[in-house]
C-alpha positions as CSV (number, residue, x, y, z in Angstrom):
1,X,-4.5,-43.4,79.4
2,X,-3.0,-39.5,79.1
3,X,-2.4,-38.1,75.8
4,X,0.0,-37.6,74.5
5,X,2.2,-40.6,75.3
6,X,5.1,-39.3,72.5
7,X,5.2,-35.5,71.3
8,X,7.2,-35.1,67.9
9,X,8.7,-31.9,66.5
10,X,9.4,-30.8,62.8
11,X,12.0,-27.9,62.1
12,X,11.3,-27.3,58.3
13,X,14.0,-25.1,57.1
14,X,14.8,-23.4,54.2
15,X,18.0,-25.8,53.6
16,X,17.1,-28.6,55.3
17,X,14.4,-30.3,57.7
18,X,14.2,-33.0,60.2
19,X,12.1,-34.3,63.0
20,X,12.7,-35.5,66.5
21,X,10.7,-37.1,69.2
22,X,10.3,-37.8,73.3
23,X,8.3,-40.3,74.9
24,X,5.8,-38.7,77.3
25,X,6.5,-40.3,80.7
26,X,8.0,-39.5,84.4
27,X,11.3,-40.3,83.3
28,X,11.4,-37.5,80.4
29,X,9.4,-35.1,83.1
30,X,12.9,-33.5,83.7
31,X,13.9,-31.7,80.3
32,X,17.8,-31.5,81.4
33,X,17.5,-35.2,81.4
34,X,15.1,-35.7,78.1
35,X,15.9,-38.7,76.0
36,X,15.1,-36.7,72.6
37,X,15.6,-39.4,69.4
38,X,16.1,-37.5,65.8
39,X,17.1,-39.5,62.6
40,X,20.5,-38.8,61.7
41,X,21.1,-40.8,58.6
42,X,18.5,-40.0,55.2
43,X,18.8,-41.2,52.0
44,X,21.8,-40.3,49.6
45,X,22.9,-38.0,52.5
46,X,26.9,-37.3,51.8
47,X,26.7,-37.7,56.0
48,X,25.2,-37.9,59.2
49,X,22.8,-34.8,59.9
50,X,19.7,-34.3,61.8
51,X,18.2,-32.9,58.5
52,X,17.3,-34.3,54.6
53,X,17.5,-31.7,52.2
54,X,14.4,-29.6,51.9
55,X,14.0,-30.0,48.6
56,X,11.7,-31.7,46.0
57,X,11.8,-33.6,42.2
58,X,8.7,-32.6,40.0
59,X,7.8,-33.9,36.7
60,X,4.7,-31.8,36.1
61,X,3.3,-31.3,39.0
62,X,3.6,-34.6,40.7
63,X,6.7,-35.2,43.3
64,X,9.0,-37.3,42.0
65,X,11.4,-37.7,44.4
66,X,12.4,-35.3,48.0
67,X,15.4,-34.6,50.4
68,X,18.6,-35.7,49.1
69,X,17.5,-37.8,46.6
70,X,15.5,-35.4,44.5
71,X,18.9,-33.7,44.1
72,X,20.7,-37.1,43.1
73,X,18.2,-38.3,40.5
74,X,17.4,-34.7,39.1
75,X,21.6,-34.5,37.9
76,X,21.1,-37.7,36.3
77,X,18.2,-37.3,34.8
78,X,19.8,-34.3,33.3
79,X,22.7,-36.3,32.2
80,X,20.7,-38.5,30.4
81,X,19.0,-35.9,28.4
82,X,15.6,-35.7,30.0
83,X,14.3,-31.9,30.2
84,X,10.9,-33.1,32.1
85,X,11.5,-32.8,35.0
86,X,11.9,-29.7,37.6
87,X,14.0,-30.0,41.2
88,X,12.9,-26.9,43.6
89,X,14.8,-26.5,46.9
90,X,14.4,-23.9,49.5
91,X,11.1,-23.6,49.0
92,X,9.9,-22.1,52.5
93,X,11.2,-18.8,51.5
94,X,8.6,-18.0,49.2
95,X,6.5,-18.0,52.1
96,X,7.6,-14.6,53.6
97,X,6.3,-11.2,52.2
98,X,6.5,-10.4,48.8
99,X,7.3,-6.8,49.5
100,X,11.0,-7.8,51.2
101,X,13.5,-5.7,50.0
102,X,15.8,-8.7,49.7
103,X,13.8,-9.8,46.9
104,X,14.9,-6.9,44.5
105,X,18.1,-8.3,43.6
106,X,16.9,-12.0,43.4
107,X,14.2,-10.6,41.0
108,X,16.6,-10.2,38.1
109,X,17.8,-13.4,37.7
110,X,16.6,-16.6,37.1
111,X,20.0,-17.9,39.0
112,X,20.3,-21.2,41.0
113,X,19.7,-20.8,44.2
114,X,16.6,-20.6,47.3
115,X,13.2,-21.1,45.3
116,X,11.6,-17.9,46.9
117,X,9.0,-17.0,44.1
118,X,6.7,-19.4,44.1
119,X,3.3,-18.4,43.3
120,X,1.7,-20.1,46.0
121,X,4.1,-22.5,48.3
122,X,1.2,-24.2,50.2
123,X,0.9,-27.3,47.8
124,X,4.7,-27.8,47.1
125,X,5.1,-27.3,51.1
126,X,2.7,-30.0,51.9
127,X,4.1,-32.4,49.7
128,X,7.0,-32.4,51.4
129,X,5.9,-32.3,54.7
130,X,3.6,-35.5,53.7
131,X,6.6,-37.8,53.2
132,X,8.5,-36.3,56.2
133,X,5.9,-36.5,58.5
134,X,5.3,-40.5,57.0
135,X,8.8,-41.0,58.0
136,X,8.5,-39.7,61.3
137,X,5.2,-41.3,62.1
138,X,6.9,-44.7,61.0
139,X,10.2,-44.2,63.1
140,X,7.6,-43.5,66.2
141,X,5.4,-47.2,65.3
142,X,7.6,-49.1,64.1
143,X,7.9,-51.3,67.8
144,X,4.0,-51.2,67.8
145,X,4.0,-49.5,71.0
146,X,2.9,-46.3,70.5
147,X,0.6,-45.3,67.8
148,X,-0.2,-41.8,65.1
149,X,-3.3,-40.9,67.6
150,X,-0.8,-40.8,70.7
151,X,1.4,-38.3,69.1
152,X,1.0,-34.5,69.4
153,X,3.2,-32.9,67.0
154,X,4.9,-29.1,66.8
155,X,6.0,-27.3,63.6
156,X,8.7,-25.0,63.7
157,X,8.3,-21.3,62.2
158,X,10.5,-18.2,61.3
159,X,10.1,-15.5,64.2
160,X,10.1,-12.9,61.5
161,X,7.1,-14.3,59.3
162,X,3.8,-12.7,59.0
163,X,0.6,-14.1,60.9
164,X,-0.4,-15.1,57.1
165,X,2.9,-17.0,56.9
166,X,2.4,-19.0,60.2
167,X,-1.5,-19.7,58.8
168,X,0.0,-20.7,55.8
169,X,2.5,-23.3,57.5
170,X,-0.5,-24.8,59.3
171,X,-2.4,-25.1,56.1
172,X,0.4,-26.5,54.5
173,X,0.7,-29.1,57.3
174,X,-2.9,-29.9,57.4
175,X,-2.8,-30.8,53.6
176,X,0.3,-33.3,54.6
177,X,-1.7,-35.4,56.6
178,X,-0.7,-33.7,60.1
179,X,-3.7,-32.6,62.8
180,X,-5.4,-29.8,62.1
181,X,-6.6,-30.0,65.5
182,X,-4.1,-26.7,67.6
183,X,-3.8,-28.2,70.7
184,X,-2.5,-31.2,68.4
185,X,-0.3,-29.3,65.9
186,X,1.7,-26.7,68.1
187,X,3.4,-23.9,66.0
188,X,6.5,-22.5,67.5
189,X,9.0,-19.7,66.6
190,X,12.4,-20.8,65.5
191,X,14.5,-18.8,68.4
192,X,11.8,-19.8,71.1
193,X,12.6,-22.6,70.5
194,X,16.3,-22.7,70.6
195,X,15.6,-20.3,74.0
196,X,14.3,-23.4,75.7
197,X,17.5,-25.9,74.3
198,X,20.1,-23.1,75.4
199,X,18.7,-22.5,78.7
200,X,19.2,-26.6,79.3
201,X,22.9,-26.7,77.3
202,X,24.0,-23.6,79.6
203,X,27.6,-22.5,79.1
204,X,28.8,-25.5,81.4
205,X,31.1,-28.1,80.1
206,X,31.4,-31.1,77.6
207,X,28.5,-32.6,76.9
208,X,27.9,-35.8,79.2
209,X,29.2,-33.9,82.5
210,X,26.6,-32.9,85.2
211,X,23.7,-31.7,84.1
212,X,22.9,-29.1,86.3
213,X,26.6,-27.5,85.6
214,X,27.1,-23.9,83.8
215,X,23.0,-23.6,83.8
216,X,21.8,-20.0,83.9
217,X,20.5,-18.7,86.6
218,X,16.7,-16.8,87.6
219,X,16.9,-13.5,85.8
220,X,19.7,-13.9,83.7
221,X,19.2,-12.4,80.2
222,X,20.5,-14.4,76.7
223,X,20.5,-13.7,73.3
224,X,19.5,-16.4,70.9
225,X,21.0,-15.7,67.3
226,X,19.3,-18.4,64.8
227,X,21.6,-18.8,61.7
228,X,19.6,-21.0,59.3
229,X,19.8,-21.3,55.5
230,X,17.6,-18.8,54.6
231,X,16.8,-16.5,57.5
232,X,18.4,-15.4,60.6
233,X,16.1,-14.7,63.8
234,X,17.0,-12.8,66.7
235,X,15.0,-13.1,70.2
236,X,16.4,-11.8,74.0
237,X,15.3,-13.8,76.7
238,X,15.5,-14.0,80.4
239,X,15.5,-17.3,82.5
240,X,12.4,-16.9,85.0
241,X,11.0,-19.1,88.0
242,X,10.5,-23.1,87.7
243,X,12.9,-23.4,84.9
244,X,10.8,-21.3,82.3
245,X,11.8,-18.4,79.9
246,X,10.3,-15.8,78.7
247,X,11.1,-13.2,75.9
248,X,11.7,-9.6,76.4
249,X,12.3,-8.1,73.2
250,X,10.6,-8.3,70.0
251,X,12.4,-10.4,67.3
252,X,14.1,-9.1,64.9
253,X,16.2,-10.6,62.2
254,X,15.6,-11.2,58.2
255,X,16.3,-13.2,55.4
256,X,20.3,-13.2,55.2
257,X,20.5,-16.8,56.2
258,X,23.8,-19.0,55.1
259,X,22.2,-19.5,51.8
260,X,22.8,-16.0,50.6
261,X,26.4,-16.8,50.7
262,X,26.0,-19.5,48.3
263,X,24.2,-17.0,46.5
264,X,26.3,-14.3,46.1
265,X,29.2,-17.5,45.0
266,X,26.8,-18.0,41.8
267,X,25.9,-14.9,41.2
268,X,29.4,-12.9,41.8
269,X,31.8,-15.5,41.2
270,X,30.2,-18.0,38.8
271,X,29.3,-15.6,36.7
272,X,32.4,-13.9,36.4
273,X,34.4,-17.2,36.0
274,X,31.8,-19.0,33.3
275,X,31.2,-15.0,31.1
276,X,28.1,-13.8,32.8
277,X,24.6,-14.4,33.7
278,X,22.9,-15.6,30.2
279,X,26.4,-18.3,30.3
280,X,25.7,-19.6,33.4
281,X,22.1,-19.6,33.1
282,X,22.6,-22.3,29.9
283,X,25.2,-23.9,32.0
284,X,23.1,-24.8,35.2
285,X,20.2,-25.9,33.1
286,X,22.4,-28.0,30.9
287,X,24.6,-29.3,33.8
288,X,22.8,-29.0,37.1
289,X,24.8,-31.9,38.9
290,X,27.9,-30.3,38.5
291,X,27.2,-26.5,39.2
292,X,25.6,-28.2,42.5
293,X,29.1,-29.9,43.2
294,X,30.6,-26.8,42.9
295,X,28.1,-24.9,45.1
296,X,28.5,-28.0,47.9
297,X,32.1,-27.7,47.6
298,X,31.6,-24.0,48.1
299,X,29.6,-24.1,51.2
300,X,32.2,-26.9,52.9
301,X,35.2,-25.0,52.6
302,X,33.3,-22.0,53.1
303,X,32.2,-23.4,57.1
304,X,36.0,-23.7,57.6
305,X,37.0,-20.5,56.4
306,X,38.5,-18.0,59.3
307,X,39.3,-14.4,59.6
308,X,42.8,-14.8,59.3
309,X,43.0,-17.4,56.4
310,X,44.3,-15.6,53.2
311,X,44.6,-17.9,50.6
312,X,42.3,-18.2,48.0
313,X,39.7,-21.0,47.7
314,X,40.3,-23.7,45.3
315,X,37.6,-25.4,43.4
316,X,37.6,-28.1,41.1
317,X,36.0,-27.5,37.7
318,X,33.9,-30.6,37.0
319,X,35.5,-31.8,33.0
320,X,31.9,-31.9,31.9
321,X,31.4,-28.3,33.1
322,X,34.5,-27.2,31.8
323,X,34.3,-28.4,28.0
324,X,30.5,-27.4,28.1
325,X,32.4,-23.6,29.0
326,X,33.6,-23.3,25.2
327,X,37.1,-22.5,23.6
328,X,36.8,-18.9,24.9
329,X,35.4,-18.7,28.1
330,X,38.5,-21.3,29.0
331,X,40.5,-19.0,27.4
332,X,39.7,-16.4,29.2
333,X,38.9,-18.1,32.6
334,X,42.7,-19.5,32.3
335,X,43.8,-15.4,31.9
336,X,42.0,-14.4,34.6
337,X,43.6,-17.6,37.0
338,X,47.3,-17.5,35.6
339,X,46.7,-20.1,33.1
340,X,44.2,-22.6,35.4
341,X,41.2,-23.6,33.6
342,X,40.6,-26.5,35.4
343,X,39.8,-25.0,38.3
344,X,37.8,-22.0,40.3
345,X,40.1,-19.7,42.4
346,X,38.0,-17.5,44.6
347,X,40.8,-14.8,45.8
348,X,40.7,-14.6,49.8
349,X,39.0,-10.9,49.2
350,X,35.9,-12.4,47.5
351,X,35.2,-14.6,49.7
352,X,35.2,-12.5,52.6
353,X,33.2,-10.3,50.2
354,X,30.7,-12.9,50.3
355,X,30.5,-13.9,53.9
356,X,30.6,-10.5,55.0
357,X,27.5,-9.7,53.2
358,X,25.5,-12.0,55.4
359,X,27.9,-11.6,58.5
360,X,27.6,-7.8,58.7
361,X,24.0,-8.1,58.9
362,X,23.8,-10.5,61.5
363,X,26.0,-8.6,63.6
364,X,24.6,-5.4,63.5
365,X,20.8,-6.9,64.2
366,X,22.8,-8.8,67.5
367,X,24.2,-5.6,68.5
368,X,21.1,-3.5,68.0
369,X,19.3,-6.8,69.8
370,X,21.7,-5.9,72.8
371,X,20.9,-2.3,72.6
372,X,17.6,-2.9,72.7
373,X,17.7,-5.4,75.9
374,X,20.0,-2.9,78.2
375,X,17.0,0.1,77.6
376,X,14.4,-2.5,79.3
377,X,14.3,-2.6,83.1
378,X,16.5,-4.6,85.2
379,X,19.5,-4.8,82.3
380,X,23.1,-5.3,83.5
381,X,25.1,-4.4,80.2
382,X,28.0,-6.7,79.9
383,X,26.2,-9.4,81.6
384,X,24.3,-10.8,78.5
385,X,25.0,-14.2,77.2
386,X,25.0,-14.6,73.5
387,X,23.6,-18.3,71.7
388,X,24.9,-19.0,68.0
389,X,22.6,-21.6,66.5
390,X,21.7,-23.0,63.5
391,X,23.7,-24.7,60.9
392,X,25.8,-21.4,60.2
393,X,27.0,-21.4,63.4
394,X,29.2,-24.0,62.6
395,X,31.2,-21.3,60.4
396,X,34.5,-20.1,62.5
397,X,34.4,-17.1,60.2
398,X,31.3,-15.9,61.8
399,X,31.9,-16.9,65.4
400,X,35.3,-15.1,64.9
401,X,33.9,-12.0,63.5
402,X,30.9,-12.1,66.1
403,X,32.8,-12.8,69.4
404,X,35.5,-9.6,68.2
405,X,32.4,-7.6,67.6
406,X,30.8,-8.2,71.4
407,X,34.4,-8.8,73.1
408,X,33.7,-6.8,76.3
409,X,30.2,-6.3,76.1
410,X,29.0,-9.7,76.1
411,X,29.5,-13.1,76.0
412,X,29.5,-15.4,72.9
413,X,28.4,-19.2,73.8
414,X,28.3,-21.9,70.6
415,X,26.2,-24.7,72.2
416,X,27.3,-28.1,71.4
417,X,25.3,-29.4,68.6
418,X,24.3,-25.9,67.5
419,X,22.2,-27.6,64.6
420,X,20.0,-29.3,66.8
421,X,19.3,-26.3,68.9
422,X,15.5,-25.7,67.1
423,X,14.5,-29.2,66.5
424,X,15.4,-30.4,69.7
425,X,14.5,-26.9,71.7
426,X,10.7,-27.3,69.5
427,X,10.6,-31.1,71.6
428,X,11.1,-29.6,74.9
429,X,8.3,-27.1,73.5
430,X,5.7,-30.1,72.3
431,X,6.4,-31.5,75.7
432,X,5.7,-28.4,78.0
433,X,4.5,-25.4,75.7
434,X,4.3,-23.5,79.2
435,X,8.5,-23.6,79.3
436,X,8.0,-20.4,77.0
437,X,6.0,-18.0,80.2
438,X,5.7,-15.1,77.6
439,X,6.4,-13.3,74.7
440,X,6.6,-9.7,73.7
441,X,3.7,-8.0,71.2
442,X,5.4,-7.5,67.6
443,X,2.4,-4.9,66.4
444,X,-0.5,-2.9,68.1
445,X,-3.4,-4.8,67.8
446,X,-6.5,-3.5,67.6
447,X,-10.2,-3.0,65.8
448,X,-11.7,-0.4,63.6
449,X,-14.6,1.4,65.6
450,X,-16.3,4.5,64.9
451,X,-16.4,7.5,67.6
452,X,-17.8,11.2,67.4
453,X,-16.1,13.7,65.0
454,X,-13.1,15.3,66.4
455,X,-11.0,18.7,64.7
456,X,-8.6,17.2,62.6
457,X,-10.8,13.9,61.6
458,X,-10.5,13.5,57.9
459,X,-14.3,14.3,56.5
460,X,-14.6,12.0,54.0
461,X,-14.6,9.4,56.9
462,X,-17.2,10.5,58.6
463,X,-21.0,9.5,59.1
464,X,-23.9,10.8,60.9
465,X,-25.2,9.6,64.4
466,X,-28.3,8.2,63.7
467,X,-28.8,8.9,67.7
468,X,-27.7,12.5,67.8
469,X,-28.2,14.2,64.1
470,X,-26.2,17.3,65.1
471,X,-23.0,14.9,65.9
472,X,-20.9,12.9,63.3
473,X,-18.9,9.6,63.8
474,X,-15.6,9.0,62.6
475,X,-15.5,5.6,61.3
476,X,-11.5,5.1,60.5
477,X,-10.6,5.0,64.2
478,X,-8.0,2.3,65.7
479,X,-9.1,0.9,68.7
480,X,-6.6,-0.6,70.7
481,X,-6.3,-4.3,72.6
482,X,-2.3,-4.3,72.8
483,X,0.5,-2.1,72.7
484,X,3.8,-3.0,70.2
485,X,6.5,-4.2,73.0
486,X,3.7,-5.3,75.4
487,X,4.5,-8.0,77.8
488,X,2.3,-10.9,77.2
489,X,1.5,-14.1,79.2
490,X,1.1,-17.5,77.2
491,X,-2.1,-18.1,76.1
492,X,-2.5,-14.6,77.4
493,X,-6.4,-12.8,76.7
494,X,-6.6,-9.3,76.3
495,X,-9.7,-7.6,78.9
496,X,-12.8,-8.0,76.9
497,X,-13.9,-4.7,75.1
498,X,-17.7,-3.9,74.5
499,X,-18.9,-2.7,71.0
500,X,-22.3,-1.9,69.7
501,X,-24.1,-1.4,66.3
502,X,-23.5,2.5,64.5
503,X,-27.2,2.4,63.0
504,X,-30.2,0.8,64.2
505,X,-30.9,-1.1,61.5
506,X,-27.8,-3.1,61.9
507,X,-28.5,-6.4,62.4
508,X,-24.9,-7.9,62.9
509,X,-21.7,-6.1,63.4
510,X,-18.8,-6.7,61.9
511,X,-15.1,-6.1,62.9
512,X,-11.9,-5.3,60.9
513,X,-8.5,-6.3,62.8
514,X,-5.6,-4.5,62.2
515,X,-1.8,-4.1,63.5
516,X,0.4,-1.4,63.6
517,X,4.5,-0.9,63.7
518,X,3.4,1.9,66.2
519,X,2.7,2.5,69.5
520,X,-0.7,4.6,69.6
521,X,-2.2,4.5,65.6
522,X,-4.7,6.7,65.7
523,X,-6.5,6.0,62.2
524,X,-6.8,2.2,61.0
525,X,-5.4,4.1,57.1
526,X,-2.5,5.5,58.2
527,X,1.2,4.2,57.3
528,X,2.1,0.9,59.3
529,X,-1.4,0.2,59.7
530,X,-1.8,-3.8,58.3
531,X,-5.4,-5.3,58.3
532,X,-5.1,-8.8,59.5
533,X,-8.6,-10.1,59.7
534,X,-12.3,-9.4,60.2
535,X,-15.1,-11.1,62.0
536,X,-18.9,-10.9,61.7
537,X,-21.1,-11.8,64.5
538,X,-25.1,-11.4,64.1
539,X,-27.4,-9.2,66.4
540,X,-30.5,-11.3,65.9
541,X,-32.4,-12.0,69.6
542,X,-31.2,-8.7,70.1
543,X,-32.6,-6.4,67.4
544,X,-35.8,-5.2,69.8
545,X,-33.5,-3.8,72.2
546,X,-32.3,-0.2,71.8
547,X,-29.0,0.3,69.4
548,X,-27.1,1.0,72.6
549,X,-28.1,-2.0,74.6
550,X,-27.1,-4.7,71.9
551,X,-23.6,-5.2,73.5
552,X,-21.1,-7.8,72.0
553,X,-18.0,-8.7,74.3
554,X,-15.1,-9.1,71.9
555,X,-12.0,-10.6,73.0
556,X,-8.3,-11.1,71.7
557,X,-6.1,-14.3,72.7
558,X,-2.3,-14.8,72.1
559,X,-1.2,-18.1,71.4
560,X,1.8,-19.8,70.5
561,X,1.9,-18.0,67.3
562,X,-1.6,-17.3,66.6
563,X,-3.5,-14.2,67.3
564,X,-7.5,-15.5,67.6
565,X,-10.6,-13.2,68.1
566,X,-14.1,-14.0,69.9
567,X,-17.0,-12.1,69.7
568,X,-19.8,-13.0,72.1
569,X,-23.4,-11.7,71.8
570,X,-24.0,-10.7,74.9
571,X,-27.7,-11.4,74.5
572,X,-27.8,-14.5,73.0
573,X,-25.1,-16.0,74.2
574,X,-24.1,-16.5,70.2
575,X,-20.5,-16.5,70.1
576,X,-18.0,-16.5,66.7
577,X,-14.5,-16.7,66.8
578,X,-11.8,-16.4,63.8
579,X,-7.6,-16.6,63.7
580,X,-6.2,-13.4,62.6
581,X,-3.6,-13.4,59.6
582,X,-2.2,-10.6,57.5
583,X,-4.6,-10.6,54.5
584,X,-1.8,-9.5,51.7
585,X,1.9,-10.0,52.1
């Protein structure tokens, strides 16, 4: 029997997750004609949605409750009068470096919003992908057809994240009871993903009409714009041969999801209308239900909200929340609202103040994405073809402001279902990873190596050739497998580079991996140089062969979103191989 007979995917994201799954079989061979299932209805859901709530109910440190539950019980446990217990939501985002700028702000307050400061997110992470994953393995069995061996599964990812982030996501998942084994557990970037589910939805016509109709044609180029809760990703892809895509610019994006707009409502807003941060503070811990209704109130009438609406936004003050304000904060919230206390009036300014602060962002990485894709070869400017997905693209304030901001330059598609777009796009993945033909190289990648002493070479860096004792080695040097912006085939391997021992009495050799933000690094210490890994392979079976003659092949491999390293004794045959990751964040 072939395996896999069902291939699942996971899009864990910052506001919400979900899974779907396909039935491996000749009728699901066509991916225009997939039959993808997903679960649309979760537990204390307010509706139908192809995600639960990422988010998770901790009493100590054992899970309580997850998804939209956690959320439920946590305000009523809080009602009640029980201080125990902890609810965390948005809990990816303290998986992406700790050096973002974006955090500088977030820093200062202990406001309500993405938990992005986790110390380390791996356990927390796994927890929840534990009862996701046991909900998706029992949607899968329940007919007692198929069974948890016949499933290979895919994990969605940011495009933006670190190596060490992506390794981190598959720790996370192995903890959760998911394969540890990679061609079992497939990682996949967020907008390759969608890449694959906008080349199938096309810009043809309603859904249910012909399948074939509106779908892009051999070389056309696209833009995928993924709008999530916490982070936005931009890719540019172009459709190649047998119904493959292939990316030809680096991604590019950040963390300015649609969850930052809810942010800047508590921070901004809230805390003007309830007397400042220390206020509001007491009042979220003291009454977390009902600053959560007025955040979920928020974020509905903020994904109606269009350019030319200028009324203000009306929110109900929850009576609870409203007597725990005090006497004078009433007082002076029914001054500042022409004698309303029972409500919150967002004027139409600050809430365009708030939705252009993610907005603008996006749409200057989208145009600098399109700037970027006409300097490449082959570009026809004013032929591209923009995707909005995610869950923010359901805003009309953002695909107003986007499709005035390309008019006549490109074209702005909103695929039906724009939520689904990485869930079901990371399906079609699981089911043919070679879909996605090639990716392009984020960093330089390279080794540390030593080579003779040049004018210039920093001294302190320096060694002597134990070969040649009027010659010195530089031992800083960055030697180079890949070029940042290089094309590169899936599963692509780098040509094999040769390396031998500095001093004789070596009897292993071992390698420091390292990227760069630039093109040609000369020196593995200068700015933009990251390490990312090291690898040690031994010499023994070698050693009674002259320094120069103990040769070890190394190699570098680009997967789906792992970088791995071999290092093969050429002697011996003894061969050790290790996934590179970026060792600090």
């Amino acid at each position: 029997m072939d395996w896999p007979r069902v291939v699942a995917a996971i899009d864990f994201g910052t506001h919400g997750s979900g899974y779907a799954w396909a039935v491996v079989d000749s009728r699901n061979d066509s991916r225009s004609q997939r039959d993808i299932n997903d679960c649309q209805v979760w537990p204390d859901s307010p509706r139908p949605y192809p995600k639960t709530l990422t988010a998770l109910l901790l009493r100590g440190d054992e899970v309580q409750e997850w998804g939209h539950t956690a959320e439920a019980r946590f305000g009523t446990l809080v009602a009640q009068g029980q201080q125990d217990h902890r609810f965390v939501h948005g809990l990816k985002m303290s998986l992406r470096p700790r050096n973002d700028p974006a955090r500088e702000r977030e820093a200062q307050s202990d406001l309500p919003g993405i938990a992005d400061r986790l110390g380390d997110p791996v356990p927390l992470i796994s927890e929840y992908l534990r009862r996701l994953h046991a909900v998706a393995v029992a949607d899968i069995t329940k007919n007692g057809i198929y069974r948890e061996t016949d499933i290979r599964w895919c994990l969605t990812v940011p495009a933006m994240w670190s190596e060490k982030s992506m390794a981190d996501m598959r720790l996370a998942a192995g903890k959760a009871g998911l394969p540890t084994d990679s061609d079992k557990l497939l990682l996949v970037p967020e907008p390759d993903a969608a890449a694959l589910f906008c080349n199938i939805a096309g810009i043809g016509g309603p859904e249910g009409e012909d399948a074939e109709r509106g779908r892009l044609r051999v070389g056309s180029r696209f833009v995928v714009v993924d709008c999530g809760g916490g982070t936005v990703d931009l890719v540019t892809y172009q459709v190649g041969d047998d119904d493959t895509v292939e990316q030809i610019c680096r991604p590019t994006g950040g963390p300015f999801g649609a969850e930052y707009t809810s942010r800047s409502f508590v921070l901004d807003t809230l805390g003007r209308c309830f007397g400042g941060d220390l206020k509001l503070n007491r009042l979220r811990k003291d009454h977390p239900a009902q600053v959560a209704a007025l955040v979920s109130s928020w974020e509905l009438l903020r994904n109606r909200r269009t350019i030319d609406d200028t009324d203000p936004i009306h929110l109900d003050l929850p009576s609870r929340l409203r007597d725990a304000l005090g006497r004078t904060a009433r007082k002076a919230l029914a001054k500042a609202q022409k004698g309303d206390d029972t409500r919150i009036v967002i004027p139409a300014l600050e809430v365009r103040r708030h939705l252009d602060a993610v907005v603008d962002r996006i749409i200057d990485c989208v145009l600098a994405q399109l700037t970027e894709s006409r300097a490449k070869p082959g570009a026809g400017a004013g032929s591209e073809i923009v995707f909005l997905v995610g869950g923010f693209a359901a805003s009309p304030y953002l695909r107003q402001r986007l499709s005035a901001a390309l008019k006549g330059t490109a074209r702005l598609v909103v695929p039906q279902h724009p939520e689904r777009a990485v869930l079901f796009g990371a399906t079609h993945f699981c089911y043919a990873p070679y879909a996605l033909s090639a990716r392009v190289a984020r960093f330089t990648y390279g080794c540390k190596i030593a080579l003779p002493f040049e004018p210039g070479d920093d001294q302190a860096q320096t060694e002597e050739d134990e070969d040649d004792s009027t010659r010195r080695l530089t031992t800083n040097r960055f030697n180079k497998f890949v070029s940042i912006n290089d094309r590169i085939p899936a599963g692509h391997e780098a040509p094999a580079q040769v390396f031998v021992p500095t001093q004789s009495a070596q009897d292993f050799i071992e390698f420091g991996f390292f990227a760069s933000e630039h093109s040609d690094p000369r020196y593995v210490t200068e700015p933009g140089v990251r390490k990312i890994g090291r690898l040690r392979i031994k010499l023994e079976g070698s050693m009674h062969l002259p320094r120069v003659q103990r040769e070890v092949d190394v190699h570098m491999r680009f997967d789906e979103t792992e970088i791995n390293v071999r290092a093969v004794n050429r002697h011996t045959g003894l061969t050790e191989v290790a996934t590179l990751a970026f060792e600090d964040q």
